[in-house]
DRENDO-1510 file (C-alpha; in Angstrom, 1 decimal, always signed):
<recs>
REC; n; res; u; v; w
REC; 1; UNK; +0.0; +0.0; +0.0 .
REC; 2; UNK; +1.3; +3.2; -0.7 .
REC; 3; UNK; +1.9; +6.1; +1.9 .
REC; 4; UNK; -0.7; +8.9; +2.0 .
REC; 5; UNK; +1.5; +11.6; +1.2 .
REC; 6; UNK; +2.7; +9.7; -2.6 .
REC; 7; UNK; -1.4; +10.2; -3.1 .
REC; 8; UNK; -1.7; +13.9; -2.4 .
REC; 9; UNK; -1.2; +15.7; -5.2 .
REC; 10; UNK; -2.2; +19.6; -6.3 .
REC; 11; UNK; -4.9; +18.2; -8.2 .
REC; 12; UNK; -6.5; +15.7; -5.3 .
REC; 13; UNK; -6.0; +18.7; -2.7 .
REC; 14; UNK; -7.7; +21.3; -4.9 .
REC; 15; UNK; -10.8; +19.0; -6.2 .
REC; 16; UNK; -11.7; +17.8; -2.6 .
REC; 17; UNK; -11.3; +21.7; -1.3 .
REC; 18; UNK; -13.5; +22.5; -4.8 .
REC; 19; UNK; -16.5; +19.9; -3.7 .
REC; 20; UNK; -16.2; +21.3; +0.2 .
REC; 21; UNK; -16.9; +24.3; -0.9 .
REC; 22; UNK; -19.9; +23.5; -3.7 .
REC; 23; UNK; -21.5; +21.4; -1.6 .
REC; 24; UNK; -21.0; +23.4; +1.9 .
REC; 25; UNK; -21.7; +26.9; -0.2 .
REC; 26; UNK; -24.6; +25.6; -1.9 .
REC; 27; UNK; -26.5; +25.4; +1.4 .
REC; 28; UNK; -25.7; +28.5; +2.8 .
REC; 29; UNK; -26.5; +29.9; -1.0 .
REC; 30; UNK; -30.2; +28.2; -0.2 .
REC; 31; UNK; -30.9; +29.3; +3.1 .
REC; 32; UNK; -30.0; +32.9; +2.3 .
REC; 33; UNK; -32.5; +32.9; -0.8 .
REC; 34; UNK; -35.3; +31.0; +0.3 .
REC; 35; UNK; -38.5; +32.9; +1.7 .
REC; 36; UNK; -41.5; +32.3; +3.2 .
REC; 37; UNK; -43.1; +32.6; -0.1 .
REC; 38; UNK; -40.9; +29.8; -1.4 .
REC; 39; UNK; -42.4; +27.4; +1.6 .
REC; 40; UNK; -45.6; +25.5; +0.6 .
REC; 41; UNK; -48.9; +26.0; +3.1 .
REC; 42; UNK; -49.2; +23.5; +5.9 .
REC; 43; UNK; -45.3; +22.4; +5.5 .
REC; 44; UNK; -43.7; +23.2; +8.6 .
REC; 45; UNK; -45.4; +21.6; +11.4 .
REC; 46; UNK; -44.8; +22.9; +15.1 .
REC; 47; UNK; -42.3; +19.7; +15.4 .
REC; 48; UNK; -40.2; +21.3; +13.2 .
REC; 49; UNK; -40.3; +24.7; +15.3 .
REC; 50; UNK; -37.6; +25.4; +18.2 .
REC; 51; UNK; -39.4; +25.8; +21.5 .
REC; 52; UNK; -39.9; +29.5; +22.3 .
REC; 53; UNK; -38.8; +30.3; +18.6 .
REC; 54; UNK; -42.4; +31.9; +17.9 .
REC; 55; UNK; -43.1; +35.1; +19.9 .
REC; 56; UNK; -46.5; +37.1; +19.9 .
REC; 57; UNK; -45.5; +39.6; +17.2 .
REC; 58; UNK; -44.6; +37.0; +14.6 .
REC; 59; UNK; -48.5; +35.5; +14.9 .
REC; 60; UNK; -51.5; +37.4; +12.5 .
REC; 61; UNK; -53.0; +37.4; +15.9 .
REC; 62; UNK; -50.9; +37.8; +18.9 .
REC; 63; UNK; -51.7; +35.7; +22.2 .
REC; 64; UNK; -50.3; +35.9; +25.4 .
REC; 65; UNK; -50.5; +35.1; +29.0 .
REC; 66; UNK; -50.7; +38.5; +30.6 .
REC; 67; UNK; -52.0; +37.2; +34.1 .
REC; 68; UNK; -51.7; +34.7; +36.2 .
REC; 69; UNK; -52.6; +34.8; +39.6 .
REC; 70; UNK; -54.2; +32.2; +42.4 .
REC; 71; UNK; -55.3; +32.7; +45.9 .
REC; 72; UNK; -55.7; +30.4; +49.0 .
REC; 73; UNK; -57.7; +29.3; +51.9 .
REC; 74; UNK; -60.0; +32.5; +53.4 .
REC; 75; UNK; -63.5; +32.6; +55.2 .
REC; 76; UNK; -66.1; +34.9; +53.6 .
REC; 77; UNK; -66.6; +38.0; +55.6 .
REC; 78; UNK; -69.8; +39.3; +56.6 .
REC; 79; UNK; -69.4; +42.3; +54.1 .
REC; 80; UNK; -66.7; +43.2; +51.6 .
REC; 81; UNK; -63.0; +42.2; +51.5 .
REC; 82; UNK; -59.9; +42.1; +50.2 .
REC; 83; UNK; -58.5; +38.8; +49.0 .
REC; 84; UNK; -54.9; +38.5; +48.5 .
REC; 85; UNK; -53.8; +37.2; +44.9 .
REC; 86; UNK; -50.2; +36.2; +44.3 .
REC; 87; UNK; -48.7; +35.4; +40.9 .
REC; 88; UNK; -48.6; +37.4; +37.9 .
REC; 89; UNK; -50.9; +40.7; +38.8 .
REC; 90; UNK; -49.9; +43.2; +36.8 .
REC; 91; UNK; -48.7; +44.0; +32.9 .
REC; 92; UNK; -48.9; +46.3; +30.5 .
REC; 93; UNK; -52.1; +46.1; +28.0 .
REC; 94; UNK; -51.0; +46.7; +24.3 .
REC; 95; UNK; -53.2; +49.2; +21.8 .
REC; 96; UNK; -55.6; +47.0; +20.3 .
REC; 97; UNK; -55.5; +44.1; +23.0 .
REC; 98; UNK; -58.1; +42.3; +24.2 .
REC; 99; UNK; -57.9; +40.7; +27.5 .
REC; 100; UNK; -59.9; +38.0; +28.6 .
REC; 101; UNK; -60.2; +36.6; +32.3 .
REC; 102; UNK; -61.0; +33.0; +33.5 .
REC; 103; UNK; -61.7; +32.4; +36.9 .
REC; 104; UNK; -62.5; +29.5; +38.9 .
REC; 105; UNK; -63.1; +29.1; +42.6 .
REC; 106; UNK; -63.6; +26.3; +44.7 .
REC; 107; UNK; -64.9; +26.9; +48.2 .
REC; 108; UNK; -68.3; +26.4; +50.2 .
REC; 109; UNK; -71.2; +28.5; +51.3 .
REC; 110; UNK; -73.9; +27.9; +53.8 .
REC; 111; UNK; -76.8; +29.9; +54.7 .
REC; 112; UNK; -76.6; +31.3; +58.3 .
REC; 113; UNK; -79.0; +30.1; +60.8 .
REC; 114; UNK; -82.2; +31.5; +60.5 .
REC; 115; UNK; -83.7; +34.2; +63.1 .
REC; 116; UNK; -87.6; +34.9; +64.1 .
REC; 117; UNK; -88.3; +31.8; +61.6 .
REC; 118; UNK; -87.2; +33.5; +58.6 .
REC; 119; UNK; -85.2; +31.7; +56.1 .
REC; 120; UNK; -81.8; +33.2; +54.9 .
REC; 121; UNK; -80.0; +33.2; +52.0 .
REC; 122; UNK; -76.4; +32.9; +51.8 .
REC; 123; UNK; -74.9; +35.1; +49.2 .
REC; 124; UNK; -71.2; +34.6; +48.4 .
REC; 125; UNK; -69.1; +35.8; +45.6 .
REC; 126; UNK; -65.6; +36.2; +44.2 .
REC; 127; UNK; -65.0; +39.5; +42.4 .
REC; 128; UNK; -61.9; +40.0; +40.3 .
REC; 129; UNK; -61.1; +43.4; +39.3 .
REC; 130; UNK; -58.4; +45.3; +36.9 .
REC; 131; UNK; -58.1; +48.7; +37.9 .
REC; 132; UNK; -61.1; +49.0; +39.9 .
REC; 133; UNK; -63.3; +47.5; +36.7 .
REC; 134; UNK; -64.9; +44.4; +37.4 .
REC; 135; UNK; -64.1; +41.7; +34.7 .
REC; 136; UNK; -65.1; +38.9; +36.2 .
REC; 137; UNK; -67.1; +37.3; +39.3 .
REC; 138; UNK; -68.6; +34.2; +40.2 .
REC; 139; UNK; -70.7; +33.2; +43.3 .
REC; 140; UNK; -70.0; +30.0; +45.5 .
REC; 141; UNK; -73.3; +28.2; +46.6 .
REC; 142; UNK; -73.6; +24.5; +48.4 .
REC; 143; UNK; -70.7; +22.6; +49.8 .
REC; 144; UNK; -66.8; +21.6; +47.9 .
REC; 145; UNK; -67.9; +23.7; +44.8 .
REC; 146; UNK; -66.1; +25.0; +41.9 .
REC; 147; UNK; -67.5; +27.5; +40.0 .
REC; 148; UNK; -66.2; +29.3; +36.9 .
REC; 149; UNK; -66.6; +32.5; +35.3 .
REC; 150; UNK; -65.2; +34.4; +32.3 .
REC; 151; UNK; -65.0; +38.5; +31.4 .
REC; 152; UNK; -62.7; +40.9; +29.2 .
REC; 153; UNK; -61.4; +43.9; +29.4 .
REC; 154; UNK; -61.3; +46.3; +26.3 .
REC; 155; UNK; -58.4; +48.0; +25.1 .
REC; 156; UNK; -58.5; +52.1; +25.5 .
REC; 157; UNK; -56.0; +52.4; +22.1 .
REC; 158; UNK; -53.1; +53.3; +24.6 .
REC; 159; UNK; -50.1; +50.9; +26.1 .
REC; 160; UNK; -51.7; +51.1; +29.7 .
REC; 161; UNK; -50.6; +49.2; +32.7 .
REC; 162; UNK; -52.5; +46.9; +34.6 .
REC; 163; UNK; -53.4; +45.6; +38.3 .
REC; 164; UNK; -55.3; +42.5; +39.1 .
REC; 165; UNK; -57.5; +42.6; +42.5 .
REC; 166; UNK; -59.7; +40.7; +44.2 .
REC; 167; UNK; -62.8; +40.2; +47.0 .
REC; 168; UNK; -65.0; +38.6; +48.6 .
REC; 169; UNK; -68.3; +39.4; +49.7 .
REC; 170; UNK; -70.8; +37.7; +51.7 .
REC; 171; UNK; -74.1; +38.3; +53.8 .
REC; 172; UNK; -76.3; +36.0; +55.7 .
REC; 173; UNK; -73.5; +33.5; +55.3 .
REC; 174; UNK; -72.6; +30.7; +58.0 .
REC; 175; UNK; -68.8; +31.5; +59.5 .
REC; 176; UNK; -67.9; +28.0; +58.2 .
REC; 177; UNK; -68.5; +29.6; +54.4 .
REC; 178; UNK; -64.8; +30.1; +52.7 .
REC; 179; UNK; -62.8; +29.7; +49.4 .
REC; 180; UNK; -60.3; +27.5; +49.5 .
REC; 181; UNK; -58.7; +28.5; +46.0 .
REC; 182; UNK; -59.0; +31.0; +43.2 .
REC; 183; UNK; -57.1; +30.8; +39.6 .
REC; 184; UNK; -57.3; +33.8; +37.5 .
REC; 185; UNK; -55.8; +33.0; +33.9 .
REC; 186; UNK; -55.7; +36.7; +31.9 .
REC; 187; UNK; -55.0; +36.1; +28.0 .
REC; 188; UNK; -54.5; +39.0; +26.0 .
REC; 189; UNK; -55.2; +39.1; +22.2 .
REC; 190; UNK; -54.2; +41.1; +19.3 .
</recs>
């Protein structure tokens, strides 16, 4: 067998360097000329996509998670009061967004005990509010409940900044009555 070195010649050296660079150049030729107009409908499939590689502006319609909150365990007060939401509770609406809110609560509500033989009726909600607007609420009746609710929240044309809040409000309520959680999902659209 001959040594490697009787083998390389000008000519070998230069034709392999020649088809490196045709094949390798050819590629990067391609991927600088081919557009999105060049890609048939329906061809790449979201397998094909990186993870994370498509943000909100690059979709016709923009969606987004803008809020994101949940509560905990709390007793319904005889009245009106604040319930603490952690999470994400505050962003920045775009011009021409739509947010939408879905709540759910689970909890229980009993009516107190009746006085001078009337009957009373426990009312019990949860009010979610952005900005002092409602956008959603939902009342809890009966025992381990879970109850769901949906609202929006127009855009004003303006980037404006947000802030979830939340209460709960209650009258002729048993003490035992309380929420034992709240999710708020906020999505935010166009």
């Amino acid at each position: 067998m001959r040594p490697l070195r009787e083998r390389l010649t000008y000519a070998n050296v230069i034709s392999t360097i020649a088809l490196f660079l045709a094949l390798s150049g050819g590629a990067v030729y391609a991927a600088s000329k081919i557009r999105s107009g060049d890609i048939a409908a329906n061809a790449i499939k979201s397998k094909q996509i990186a993870p994370k590689a498509v943000k909100p502006a690059d979709m016709a319609t923009p969606v987004q998670f803008v809020a994101k909150a949940h509560g905990g365990s709390e007793a319904f007060p005889n009245g009106t009061a604040d319930y603490p939401l952690s999470g994400k509770t505050t962003w920045t609406q775009g011009p021409n967004e739509l947010d939408q809110f879905f709540l759910e609560v689970k909890g229980s509500a009993a009516n107190a005990p009746s006085g001078g033989g009337f009957p009373t009726f426990c009312i019990a909600s949860v009010v979610i509010k952005v900005d002092d607007k409602t956008v959603a609420s939902t009342g809890v009746l009966g025992t381990n409940s879970d109850f769901t609710s949906t609202g929006s929240l127009m855009d004003t044309g303006n980037k404006e900044k947000r802030k979830m809040t939340a209460s709960l409000t209650a009258s002729n309520c048993d003490p035992t009555s309380h929420v034992d959680s709240v999710t708020v999902r906020g999505i935010g659209t166009g």
